[in-house]
Structure formats: structure tokens, C-alpha cells
N, C-alpha and C positions, 0 to 999 in steps of 0.2 A: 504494500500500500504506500501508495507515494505521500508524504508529509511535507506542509508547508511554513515556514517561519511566520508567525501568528499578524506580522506588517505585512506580508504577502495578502493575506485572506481577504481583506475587504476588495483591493483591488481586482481579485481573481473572480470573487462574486457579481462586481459590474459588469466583468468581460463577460461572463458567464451567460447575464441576464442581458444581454446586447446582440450576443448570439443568436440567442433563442427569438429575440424580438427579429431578426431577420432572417430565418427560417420560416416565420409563419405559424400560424398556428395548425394546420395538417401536418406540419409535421413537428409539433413541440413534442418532447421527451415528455412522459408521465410515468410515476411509480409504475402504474400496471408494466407499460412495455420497460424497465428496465430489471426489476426484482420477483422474481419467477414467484407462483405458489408452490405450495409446498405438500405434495402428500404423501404420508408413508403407510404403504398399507403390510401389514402381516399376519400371515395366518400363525397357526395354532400348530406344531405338532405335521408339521406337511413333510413327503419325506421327497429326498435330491430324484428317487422315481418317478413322481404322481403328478408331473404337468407332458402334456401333447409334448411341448417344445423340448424337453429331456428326454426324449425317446420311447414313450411311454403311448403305444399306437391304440392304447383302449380307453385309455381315463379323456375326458373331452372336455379340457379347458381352453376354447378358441380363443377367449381376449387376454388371457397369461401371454398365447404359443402370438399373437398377435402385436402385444408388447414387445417380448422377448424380439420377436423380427424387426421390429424396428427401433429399439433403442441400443442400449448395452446389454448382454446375457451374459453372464458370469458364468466362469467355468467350475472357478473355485470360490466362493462365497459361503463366507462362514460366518456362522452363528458364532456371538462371543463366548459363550456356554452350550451345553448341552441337554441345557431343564429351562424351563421359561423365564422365573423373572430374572435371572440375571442378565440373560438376552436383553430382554425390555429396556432396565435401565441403563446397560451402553450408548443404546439407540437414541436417547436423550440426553446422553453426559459426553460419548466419547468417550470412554473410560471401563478399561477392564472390572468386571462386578465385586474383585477384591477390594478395589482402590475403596468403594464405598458400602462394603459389608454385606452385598445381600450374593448368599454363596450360593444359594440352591430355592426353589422356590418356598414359598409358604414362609419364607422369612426375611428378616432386616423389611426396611422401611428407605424409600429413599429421600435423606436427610436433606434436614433444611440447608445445612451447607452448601450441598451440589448445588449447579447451575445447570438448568435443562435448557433445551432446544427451545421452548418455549419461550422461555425465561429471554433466553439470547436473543429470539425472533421479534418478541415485543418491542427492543430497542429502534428498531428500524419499521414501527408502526404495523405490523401484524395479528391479526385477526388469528387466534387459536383454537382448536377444539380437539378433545380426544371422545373418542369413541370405539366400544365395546368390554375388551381386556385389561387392565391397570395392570392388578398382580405385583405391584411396587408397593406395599402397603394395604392397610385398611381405610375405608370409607365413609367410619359411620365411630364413634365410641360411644354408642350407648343402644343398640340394638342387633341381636345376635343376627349376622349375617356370612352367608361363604364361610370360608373355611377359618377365618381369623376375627369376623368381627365381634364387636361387644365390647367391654370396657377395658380395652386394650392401650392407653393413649401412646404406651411406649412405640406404638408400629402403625398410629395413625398418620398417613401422608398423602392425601387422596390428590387427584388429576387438578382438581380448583386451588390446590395449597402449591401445586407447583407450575405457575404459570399457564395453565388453560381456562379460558374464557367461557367455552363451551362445552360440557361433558353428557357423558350418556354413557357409563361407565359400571363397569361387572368389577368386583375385587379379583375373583377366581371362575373358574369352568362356570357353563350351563351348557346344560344339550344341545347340540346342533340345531333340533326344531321342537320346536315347543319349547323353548326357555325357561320359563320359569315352571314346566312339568316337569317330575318326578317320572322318567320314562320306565318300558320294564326291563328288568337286568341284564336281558338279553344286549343292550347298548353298553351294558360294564360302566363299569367307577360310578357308580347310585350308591354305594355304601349300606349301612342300614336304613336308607328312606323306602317310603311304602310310594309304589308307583302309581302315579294318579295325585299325590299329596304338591304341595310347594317344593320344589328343588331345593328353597332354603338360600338361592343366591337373587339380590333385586339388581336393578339398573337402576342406578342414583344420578341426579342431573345435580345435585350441588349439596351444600351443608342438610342433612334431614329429611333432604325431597327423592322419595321413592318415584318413578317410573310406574304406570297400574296401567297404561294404553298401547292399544297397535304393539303385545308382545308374544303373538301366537302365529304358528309357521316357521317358516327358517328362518335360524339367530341369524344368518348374514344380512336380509332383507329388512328384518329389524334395526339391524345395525344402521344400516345406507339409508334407511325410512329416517332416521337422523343427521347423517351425514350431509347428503344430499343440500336439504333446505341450508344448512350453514357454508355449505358452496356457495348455495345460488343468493343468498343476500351477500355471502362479501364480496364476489364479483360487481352484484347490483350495486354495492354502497362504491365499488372501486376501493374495496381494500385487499391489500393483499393478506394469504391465510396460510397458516397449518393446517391443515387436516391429519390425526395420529387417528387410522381406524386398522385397531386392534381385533380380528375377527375369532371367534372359538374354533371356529373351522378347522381340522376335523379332530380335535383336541376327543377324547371320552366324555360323556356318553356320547356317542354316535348312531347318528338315526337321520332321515329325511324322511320327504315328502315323496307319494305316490308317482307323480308328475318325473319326478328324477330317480326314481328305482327303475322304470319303465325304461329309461335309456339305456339301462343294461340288461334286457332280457338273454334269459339263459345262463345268467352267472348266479355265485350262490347269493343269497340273503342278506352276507357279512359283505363283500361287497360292495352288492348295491347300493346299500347305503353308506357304505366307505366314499364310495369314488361319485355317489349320489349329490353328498353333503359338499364335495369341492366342486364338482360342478354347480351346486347351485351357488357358494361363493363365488367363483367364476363368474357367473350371472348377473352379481351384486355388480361386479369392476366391470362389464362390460353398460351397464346402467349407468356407472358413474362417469367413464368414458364418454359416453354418450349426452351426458349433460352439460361437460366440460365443453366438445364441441358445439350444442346447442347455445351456450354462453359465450362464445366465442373466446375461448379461454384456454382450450388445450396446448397451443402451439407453444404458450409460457408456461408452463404448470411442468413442474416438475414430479416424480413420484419413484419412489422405490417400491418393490417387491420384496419379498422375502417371506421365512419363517424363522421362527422362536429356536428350533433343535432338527432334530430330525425325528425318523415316526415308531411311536409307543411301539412298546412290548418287545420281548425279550426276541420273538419269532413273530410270521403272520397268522395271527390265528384267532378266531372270531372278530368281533369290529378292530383288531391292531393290524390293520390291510396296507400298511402303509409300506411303501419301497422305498431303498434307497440306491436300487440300480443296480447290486454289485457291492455296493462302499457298505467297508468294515464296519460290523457296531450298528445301533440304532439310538436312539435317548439314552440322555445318562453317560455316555459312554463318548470319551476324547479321540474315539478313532474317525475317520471319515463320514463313514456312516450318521456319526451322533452330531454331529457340527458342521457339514458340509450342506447346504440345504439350497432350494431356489434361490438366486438373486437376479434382479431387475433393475435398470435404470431406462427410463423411459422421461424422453423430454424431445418434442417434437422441433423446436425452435433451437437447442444446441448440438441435437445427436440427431445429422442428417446422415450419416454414412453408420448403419447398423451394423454393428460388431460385437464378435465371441471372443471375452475378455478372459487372457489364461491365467494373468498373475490373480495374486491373492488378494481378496477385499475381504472385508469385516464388517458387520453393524456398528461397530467403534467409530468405521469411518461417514455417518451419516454425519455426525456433528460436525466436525473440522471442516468439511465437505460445502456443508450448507453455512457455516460461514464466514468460508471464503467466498464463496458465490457473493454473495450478501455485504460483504466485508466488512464486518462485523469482528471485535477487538472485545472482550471481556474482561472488565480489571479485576483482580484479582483471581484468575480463571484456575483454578485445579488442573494436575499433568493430564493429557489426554492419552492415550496409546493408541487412539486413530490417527488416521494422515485423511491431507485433502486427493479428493479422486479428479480435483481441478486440472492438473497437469492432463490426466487420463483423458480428459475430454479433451484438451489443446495435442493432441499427440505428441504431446512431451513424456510419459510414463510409457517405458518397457518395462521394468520390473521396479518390482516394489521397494521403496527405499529402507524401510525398517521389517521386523520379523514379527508375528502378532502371538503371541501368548495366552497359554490358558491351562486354566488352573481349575478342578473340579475335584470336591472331596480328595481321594487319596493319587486321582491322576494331575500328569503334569502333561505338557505339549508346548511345542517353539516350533512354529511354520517360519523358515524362509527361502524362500526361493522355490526350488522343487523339495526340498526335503525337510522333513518333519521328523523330530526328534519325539519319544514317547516315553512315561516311565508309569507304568500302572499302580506305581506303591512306592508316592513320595520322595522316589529317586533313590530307590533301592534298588534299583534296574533299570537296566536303557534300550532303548529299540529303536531303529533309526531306516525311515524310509525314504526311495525317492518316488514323492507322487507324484510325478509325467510318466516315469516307465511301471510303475506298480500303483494305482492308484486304490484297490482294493487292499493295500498292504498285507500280502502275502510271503512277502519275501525281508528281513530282516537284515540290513546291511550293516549294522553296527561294527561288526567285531573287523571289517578289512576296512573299517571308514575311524579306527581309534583314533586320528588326531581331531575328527571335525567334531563327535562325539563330544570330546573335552570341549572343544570351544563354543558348542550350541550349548554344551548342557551350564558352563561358565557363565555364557550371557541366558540364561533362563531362569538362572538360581540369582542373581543378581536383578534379573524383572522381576524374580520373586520375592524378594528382599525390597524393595522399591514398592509393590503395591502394600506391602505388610505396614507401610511406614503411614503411606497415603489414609490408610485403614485408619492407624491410629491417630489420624489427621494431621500430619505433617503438612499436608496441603491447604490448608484451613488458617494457617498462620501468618 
């Protein structure tokens, strides 16, 4: 960002507005045409198999395989975790989920220290909202709700405390369709609830205010039944917006509607409604594609893709239909399989020449990303461990300048370049793969690669050392 000696400024202002006064007004500069919107949308639990565009010739997501073709498709994109909320809060911070405590889901709260995307977006007059998933926190202290609420205040941090304007917001899971039903077991993770009763999770829009309308059918369509109108007034008002829609999509209980079982005739039941329930999210983003161009708004609007992990269960087996193509591990799990998932960039106005992006990206790098677009400067900002994906769009980036880290329970992992360093138990053990020539890692190169070994696993133990510090807020200071 170029800076000017503060006797500079006024002068630069007049040129500035002398310009413009002779250009005309057809073609004066406004907010809208210079600072994109902003939407990130993510599923639930999606695994690197289940979009058309990943090779995947039965599941029928045409406006994913539709993005995908015309923006950035990522080869390698990685979830910063491999279980939900830790994902979530990178995607707002930039920031590995050590540096801010929330390790695994159902826990930590994301503190008031951090600075969210939100938070950062506001400065430069943005219009925010999140919709569906939080899972950062609780929403409510003073009414049992999902899986954490009630009088909790230590892990209260809901979407309106940190920078959004507009919510429509779940703490944790609801069923694919029917949301706030109690579906029957045959959909899994119902726990002890009786089917037919309350699911026990609401959609809160602010301090105390439940949600009771339009929440029956598919949770994606619910979702967008909110999203939507908060597009269309902040384009109407000419303001620019975030959109964060958080989808449950195809997270447990999994179930759909008749309408999209139907499109899979002949397959089994589990499924149906597996690959039922992202088709009809599918549905949801092709709706809202659809609105952007009707507002004449797509060409500026930017939007990422993705998901939280990769997909449930240990194997495929009743509603855990989730693929990962091949790639090692599923959820839970720091192999390919658990962290490698869909990613998407999609922006019609800067990604005219659509490309299959090999090096590696992160949800880390949403923040840094968005703003440098924006140029956007945060005082006192916490370390990030994303980078900007700015160069990537300038075809300035062949490979990635730093290596992304990650840290889960008792695994460890350091992606850079092609090869990724593993240790399943704290760094009791080392395993070291190159994923271009083995991407299902099958093959273990450790023991003929002992000098890079030492020096991955040197700079790993040292990221790891570093977010331990951020943890105990070093960053904060």
C-alpha cells in the first residue's frame, strides 16, 4: 500500500476530485465498482469426492461443477482442521485454531480479543451477515439450546458479538430437512431425542430472539430464505456486504426431500438422501447465483467455496456416504482425506481465465486475502498463518511462499510444497509424503528423505511453539 507524507494528502484529494469532475459522471468511480462483495459459502462435512467437478459422475451439483469452471478450482485446499469449529474460526481470523483455543468442536468460544473478517470489513463501510452454522461459541446464556447452550457465559460468543449485522444462526447441527424435527434414527446423531419431538437446536437472529417461521423442508433453503433478502437490500441500498452462509449440508442427521431422493432412482436409501441433501444445497447457490445476476451484481461479488473437514465416519456406511476420492482418512483424521476438501474461488470481474490451482491454499487464507483486496490495515492485528491468494490472481504465485500447519489432538502435519510431513502421536513418529506423486499417501518416504525430515519437522515444532504462545495471548499484548 503506497503511503503519503500527511502535507501530501490535501493536495492529492483536489487532484483527485478534478479528475473525476472530468471524466463525467458515466463514468465516476463508486464503492460498488471498486470493492467486491463478499460471500463465503460452506458446507458441513462435504467430502474432496461428492461435487460433479471432482470426478464424481453420479452426485449432480451443476452450479458447484459451474463455479468450479469458471473461476479458481483448487487442487489442494485445505480445511485448517479436520472437525468443524476450528475450521470456522480461521475463516474469520486467518489464524490457525491453536493460536485462539478452540481445538476440536463443541468447544473454546471465539474471544473477544480476535478480530474477525467482519470486524475488519466494517472498517471500509460493509454490510454483514452470517447465516446458518456458528459453532464458534454459544448463543443464548440463559436457555438450554444445541449442544452447549444455557448458562454457560464462559463460551458465550454469538455471530452479533463478533461483528455481524445480520444473523440467522444454529450454535450446532440440525437435520438436513426439517430442522428443527427430531428425525428417525435411521438419519444417525439424534442421540437420545424421540423422533417427531424438537431437535433441541433454534435459529436465533440476535440477543433472545428465536426464529418460529419459514423452518420446514431443506435446512439449505431455509438458510438462503434469509440470505437472499440481505443481498438484495444491500445491493438496493448500494452497500457493499459479507455474506458468511454456513450450510449443515450434509453434516448428521441426514435426510431430504422426496423431490431429490427421486434423482437417484435405483440407488440405496442411505444415498439418496446423502447425495439428495447436496444436491439440494446445490440448488440453494444456484438460486443465489441467480439473484446476484438479476441485481446486476455478480461480475463484482466475490465468493469462496468450500467445507469445514472432510466426510463422517470411520467407513461409508448408512447416511456416512461421503467420498473422499481415494484420499487417506476421513474426519478427525490429518491425512488427506480428513483436510483436503472442495475449494472454490469464483469472481467473475477478476478470474476471467479459469484455472486448476495445484499449490496449496487454506481457509486461513480467506482473511489476509480479503484484505488485501480491500486494503485494509488492522492495528493491533494478531499473527495470521494465512497468506494473500492476491498475487494468485495477478499470476504472480507459482508456489506457495510459506508451509500451513496443523495440529489436531494427538496429530501433527506441515504441508509445503509437495510434501507433507505426519506424526500420528505428538511427534513420536514421523511419516513423510510427496502428495503430487502419492496423493492417497501410500507410500512413506521418511526414512531415504532423513535430512528434510529434520528440517520440516524443526520448522513444525517451532509453528508449534509459536501458536502455544498466541494461545496464551502473546498476541493480545
Amino acid at each position: 500500500m503506497l503511503r503519503f507524507p500527511p502535507q501530501f494528502t490535501g493536495c492529492l484529494a483536489v487532484l483527485l476530485l478534478f479528475l473525476v469532475a472530468c471524466e463525467g459522471t458515466n463514468n465516476t468511480a463508486t464503492q460498488k465498482d471498486t470493492n467486491p462483495n463478499i460471500i463465503l459459502l460452506m458446507a458441513d462435512d462435504h467430502g474432496w469426492g461428492d461435487t460433479g467437478y471432482n470426478g464424481n459422475d453420479t452426485i449432480l451439483t451443476p452450479h458447484l461443477d459451474r463455479m468450479a469452471g469458471s473461476g479458481l478450482q483448487f487442487n489442494r485446499f485445505y480445511a485448517a482442521a479436520p472437525v468443524c469449529s476450528p475450521t470456522r474460526g480461521s475463516c474469520i481470523t486467518g489464524r490457525h485454531p491453536y493460536r485462539y483455543g478452540i481445538y476440536t468442536a463443541n468447544a473454546g468460544m471465539m474471544k473477544p480479543e480476535e478480530i474477525t473478517l467482519a470486524e475488519a470489513v466494517k472498517t471500509k463501510g460493509y454490510r454483514t451477515g452470517h447465516f446458518g452454522k456458528w459453532h464458534l461459541g454459544t448463543l443464548t446464556n440463559d436457555t438450554i439450546d444445541a449442544n452447549r447452550g444455557g448458562r454457560k457465559l464462559d463460551v458465550y460468543s454469538p455471530p452479533w458479538d463478533n461483528g455481524f449485522d445480520v444473523c440467522f444462526s444454529t450454535e450446532s447441527k440440525v437435520p438436513t430437512w426439517d430442522p428443527m424435527i427430531t428425525p428417525s434414527k435411521e438419519a444417525l446423531d439424534v442421540g437420545n431425542r424421540t423422533p417427531g419431538d424438537h431437535f433441541g437446536t433454534f435459529y436465533w437472529t440476535g440477543p433472545g430472539q428465536i426464529e418460529t417461521d419459514n423452518l420446514e423442508g431443506d435446512d439449505s433453503r431455509v438458510i438462503m430464505d434469509r440470505a437472499i433478502p440481505f443481498v438484495q437490500k444491500s445491493v438496493e441500498s448500494d452497500e457493499p456486504f459479507l455474506a458468511v452462509i454456513w450450510f449443515h449440508t450434509p453434516h448428521l442427521p441426514v435426510l431430504t426431500g422426496e423431490k431429490y431422493r427421486n434423482m437417484y432412482p435405483g440407488m440405496s436409501e442411505d444415498i439418496q438422501h446423502y447425495y439428495g441433501c447436496i444436491t439440494a444445497m446445490d440448488e440453494q447457490i444456484g438460486r443465489l447465483l441467480t439473484t446476484l445476476e438479476e441485481l446486476g451484481a455478480d461480475e463484482n461479488t466475490l465468493i469462496f467455496y468450500t467445507s469445514d473437514n472432510g466426510p463422517e465416519g470411520a467407513t461409508r456406511i448408512n447416511r456416512t456416504q461421503g467420498s473422499t476420492n481415494g484420499l487417506r482418512g476421513r474426519k478427525r483424521s490429518l491425512y488427506e482425506g480428513g483436510v483436503r476438501v472442495p475449494g472454490i474461488m469464483y469472481w467473475p470481474e477478476r478470474i476471467t481465465q479459469p484455472s486448476k490451482v495445484d499449490l496449496p491454499v487454506s481457509t486461513s487464507d480467506y482473511y489476509p486475502t480479503i484484505l488485501d483486496i480491500l486494503d485494509i490495515e488492522m492495528h493491533s492485528q494478531p499473527m495470521v498463518d494465512g497468506i494473500s491468494l492476491v498475487p494468485l490472481l495477478e499470476g504472480k504465485m507459482d508456489t506457495r511462499p510459506t508451509p500451513i500447519g496443523f495440529q489436531f489432538k494427538d496429530q501433527l502435519s506441515w504441508v509445503e510444497g509437495k510434501y507433507k510431513l505426519y506424526s500420528p502421536d505428538q511427534g513420536e513418529s514421523w511419516e513423510l509424503y510427496d502428495i503430487d506423486a502419492d496423493p492417497g499417501e501410500t507410500s512413506d518416504i521418511s526414512t531415504e528423505n532423513g535430512t528434510m525430515v529434520t528440517r520440516l519437522r524443526s520448522d513444525l515444532l517451532r509453528w508449534v511453539e509459536s501458536c502455544e504462545k498466541s494461545n496464551q495471548g502473546s498476541d493480545y499484548k
